[in-house]
N, C-alpha and C positions, 0 to 999 in steps of 0.2 A: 748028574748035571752036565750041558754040555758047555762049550766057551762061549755060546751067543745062545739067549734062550727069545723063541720064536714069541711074538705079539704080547712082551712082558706085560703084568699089570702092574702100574707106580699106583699108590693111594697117597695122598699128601694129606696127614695128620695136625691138619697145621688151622687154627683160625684165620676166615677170611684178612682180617684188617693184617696179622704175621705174613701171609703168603704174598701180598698185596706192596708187603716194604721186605720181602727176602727176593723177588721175583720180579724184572723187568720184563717186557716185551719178547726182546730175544733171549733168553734165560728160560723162559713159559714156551717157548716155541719149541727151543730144544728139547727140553722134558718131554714134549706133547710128541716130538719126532722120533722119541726112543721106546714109547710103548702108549699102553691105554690110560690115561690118567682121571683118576676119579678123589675124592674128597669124602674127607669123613664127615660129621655135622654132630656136634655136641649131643647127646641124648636122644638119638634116634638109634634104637634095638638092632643090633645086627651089625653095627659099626665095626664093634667089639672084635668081632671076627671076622668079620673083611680088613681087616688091618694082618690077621697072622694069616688070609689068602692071598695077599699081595706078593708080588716077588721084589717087589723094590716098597720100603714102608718110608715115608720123610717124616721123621716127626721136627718137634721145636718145642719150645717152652710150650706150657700147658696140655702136651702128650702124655695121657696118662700111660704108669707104669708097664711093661707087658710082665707075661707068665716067669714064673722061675726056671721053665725049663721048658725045652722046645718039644711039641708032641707031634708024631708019623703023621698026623691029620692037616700039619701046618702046607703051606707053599712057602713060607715067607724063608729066605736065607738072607737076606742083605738088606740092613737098617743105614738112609744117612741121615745124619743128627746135623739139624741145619744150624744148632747153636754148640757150646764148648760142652757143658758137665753133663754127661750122662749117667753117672752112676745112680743114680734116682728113678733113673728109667728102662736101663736097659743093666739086668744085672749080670755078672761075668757069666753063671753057668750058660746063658746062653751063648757063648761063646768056647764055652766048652763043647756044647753042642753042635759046636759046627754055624751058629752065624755068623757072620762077617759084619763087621759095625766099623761107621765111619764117620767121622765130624768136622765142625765148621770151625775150630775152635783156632785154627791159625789164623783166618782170615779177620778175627774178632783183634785180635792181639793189636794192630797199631790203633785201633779206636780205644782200647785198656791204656794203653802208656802212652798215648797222649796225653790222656786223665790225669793220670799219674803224675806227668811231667807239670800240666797245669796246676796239680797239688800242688807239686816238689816246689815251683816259682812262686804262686801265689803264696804259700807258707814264708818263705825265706823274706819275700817283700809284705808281709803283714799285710797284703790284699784284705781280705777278708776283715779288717778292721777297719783299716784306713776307709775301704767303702762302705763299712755299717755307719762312720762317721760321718763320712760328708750325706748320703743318701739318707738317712735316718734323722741325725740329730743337728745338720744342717751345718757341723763346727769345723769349722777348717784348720782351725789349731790342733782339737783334739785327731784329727785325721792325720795331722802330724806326729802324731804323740809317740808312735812305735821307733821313732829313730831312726837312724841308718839301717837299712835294710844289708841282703849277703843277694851275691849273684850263685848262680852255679856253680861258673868258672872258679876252681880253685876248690871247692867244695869236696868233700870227701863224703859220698856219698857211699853207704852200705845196701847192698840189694840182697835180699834173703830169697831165694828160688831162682835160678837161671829159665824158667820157663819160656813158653814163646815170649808169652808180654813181657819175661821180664828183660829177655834178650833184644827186644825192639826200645825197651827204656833205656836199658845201657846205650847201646846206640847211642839214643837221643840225649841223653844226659852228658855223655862222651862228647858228643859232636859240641855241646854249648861251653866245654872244657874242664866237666866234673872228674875225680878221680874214684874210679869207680870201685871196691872190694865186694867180693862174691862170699854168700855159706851157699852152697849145696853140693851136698855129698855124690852127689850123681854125675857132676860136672866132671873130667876129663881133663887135667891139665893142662892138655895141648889145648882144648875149645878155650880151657880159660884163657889162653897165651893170644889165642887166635879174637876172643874178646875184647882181648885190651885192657882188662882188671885182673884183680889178684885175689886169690884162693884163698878164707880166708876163716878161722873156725868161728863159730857161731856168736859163741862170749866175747870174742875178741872186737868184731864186728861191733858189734853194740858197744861196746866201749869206746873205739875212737870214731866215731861215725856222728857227726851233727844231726843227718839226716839216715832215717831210715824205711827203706819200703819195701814190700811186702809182693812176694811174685811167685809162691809157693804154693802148691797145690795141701790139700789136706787130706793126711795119710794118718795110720796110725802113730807113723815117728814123728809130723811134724804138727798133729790136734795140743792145742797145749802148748805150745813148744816155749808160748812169751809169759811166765806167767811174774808176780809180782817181784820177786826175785832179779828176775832177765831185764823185765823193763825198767826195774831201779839203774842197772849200769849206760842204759843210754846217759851219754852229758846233760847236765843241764840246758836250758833252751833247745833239746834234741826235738826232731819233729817225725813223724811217723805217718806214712805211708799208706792209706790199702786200702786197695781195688782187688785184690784177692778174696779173702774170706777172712769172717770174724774167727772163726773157728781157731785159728791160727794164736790167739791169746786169751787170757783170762781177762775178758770185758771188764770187771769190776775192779781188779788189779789197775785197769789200763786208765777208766772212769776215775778212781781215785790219785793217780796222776797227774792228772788233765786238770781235777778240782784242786789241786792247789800248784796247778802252773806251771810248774816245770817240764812239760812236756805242751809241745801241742800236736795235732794228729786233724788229717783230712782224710774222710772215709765214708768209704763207696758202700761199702754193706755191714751187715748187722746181724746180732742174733736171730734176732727174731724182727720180719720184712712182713707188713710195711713197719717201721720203725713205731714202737709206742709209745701214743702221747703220753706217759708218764715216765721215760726214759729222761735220766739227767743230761742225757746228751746235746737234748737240742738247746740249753739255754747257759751251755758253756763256750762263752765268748770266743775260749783260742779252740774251736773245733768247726771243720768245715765241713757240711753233712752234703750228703747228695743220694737219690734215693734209687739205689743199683743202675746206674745208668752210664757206666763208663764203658760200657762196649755198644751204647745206641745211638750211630751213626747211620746217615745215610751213605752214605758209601761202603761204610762196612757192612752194612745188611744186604746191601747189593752182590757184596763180594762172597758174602756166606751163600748165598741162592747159586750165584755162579759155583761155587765149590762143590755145594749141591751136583749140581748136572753133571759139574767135571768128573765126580768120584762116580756115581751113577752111571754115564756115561761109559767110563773105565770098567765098571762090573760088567756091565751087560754087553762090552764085547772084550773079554777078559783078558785085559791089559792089568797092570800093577794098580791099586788106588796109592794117591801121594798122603793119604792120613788116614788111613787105618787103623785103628786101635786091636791090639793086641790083646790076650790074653796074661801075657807077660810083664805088659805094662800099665793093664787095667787100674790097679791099685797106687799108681801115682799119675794119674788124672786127676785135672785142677775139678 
């Protein structure tokens, strides 16, 4: 391979209506000024493999999986993942192999913990009551009924995952004047010092933490990690968190909690998506449901498409990419 490869082909694996809110004007221009760009089409023969002859492949959610291993017969070396979790799609041997893979998954991060943050308030002020009250059942007393609410400020908030999102929450929760304590093993003491919270072990966290949220990718250390046990030691009235993944506790642990109150919990995703209508979830009052949507912004889809080009860009005339994924660090990807 050389450091600029002559008349690339980009194929964008992506459905019309995805390409349409990842890709502005000048975004689509640039792609189209860095090679030949062509589109796959859901069930049309031959796709298949014009995806592993591309020299630049874009996929996005609903790209399906590629091969376990890269064959002599490919062109393709450089995949960019225009959204965060790849591991479903693109598996490490390929990387073993010599692709290069790269994602959008920074650019998603301040549309996550904004979410997050709109949980973390809406929870502490009983939003989600007060407005089922007045909206629903018309009662302006019972809209009252929750009490004095808690602000941030002052709030000890525990964050489990230093990840992108979960370091753009600190941020944000910081700046409104929460105290922030961290679990991840991965974190660096100086980052921690440099964040402005404290290091802080996993049990521990959950015990003096009112509020807790969820920024952890799932690995084999951390599938499991919450299960009935763990989230008995949150405090009473504790509130929980997550825009990461269900995967991260034992749902039914978490479920029998929540049915008798002493916890409440705002949450972006699920075992099993779209959420089913026989899930006791949806008709427990202290729970705030939303259906995977904390990273679906318009500005952040914008900014993933721009990430897109920039990393792309970066390939094909071989300059450094700023988010490459690794082989090394495959296995703790959110």
């Amino acid at each position: 391979m050389t450091d600029e490869i002559p008349e690339p082909a980009i194929v964008l694996d992506l459905a019309p209506s995805l390409e349409e809110s990842l890709f502005d004007a000048e975004s689509l221009a640039r792609l189209e000024a860095l090679g030949t760009v062509t589109r796959t089409t859901p069930g049309i023969d031959g796709d298949a493999e014009r995806r592993l002859q591309a020299d630049v492949l874009v996929t996005g959610w609903g790209s399906a999986p590629l091969p376990a291993r890269r064959a002599d017969t490919w062109r393709l070396w450089f995949i960019a993942h225009s959204a965060g979790t790849v591991r479903h799609l693109v598996p490490k041997s390929l990387l073993s192999d010599g692709i290069r893979l790269t994602h959008a998954s920074a650019a998603m991060a301040r549309s996550v913990a904004e979410t997050a943050l709109w949980f973390t308030i809406g929870q502490l002020r009983s939003m989600h009551i007060v407005e089922q009250a007045m909206r629903q059942q018309h009662d302006w007393e019972l809209a009252r009924s929750p009490g004095l609410g808690r602000t941030v400020a002052g709030t000890r908030i525990g964050v489990i995952g230093a990840s992108r999102v979960g370091r753009v929450y600190i941020e944000l929760v910081r700046a409104l004047g929460a105290t922030v304590v961290v679990h991840d093993p991965y974190l660096p003491d100086e980052e921690a010092r440099q964040l402005g919270v404290l290091a802080t072990p996993l049990e521990t966290l959950l015990r003096t933490c009112p509020v807790v949220a969820l920024h952890a990718p799932v690995t084999d250390e951390t599938r499991g990690m919450l299960g009935a046990e763990r989230l008995a030691m949150i405090p009473d009235g504790g509130i929980l968190v997550n825009t990461a993944r269900s995967a991260l506790y034992d749902t039914d642990a978490l479920t029998a909690e929540l049915r008798q109150g002493r916890l409440s919990a705002s949450l972006d995703v699920f075992d099993d998506e779209p959420l089913p209508a026989d899930s006791e979830l949806w008709d427990l009052p202290n729970v705030v449901l939303t259906p995977h949507i904390a990273g679906a912004t318009q500005q952040g889809y914008k900014l993933q498409g721009r990430t897109v080009v920039d990393e792309t860009e970066a390939y094909l005339q071989g300059r450094p990419l700023a988010h490459e994924i690794h082989a090394s660090a495959y296995d703790r990807l959110a």
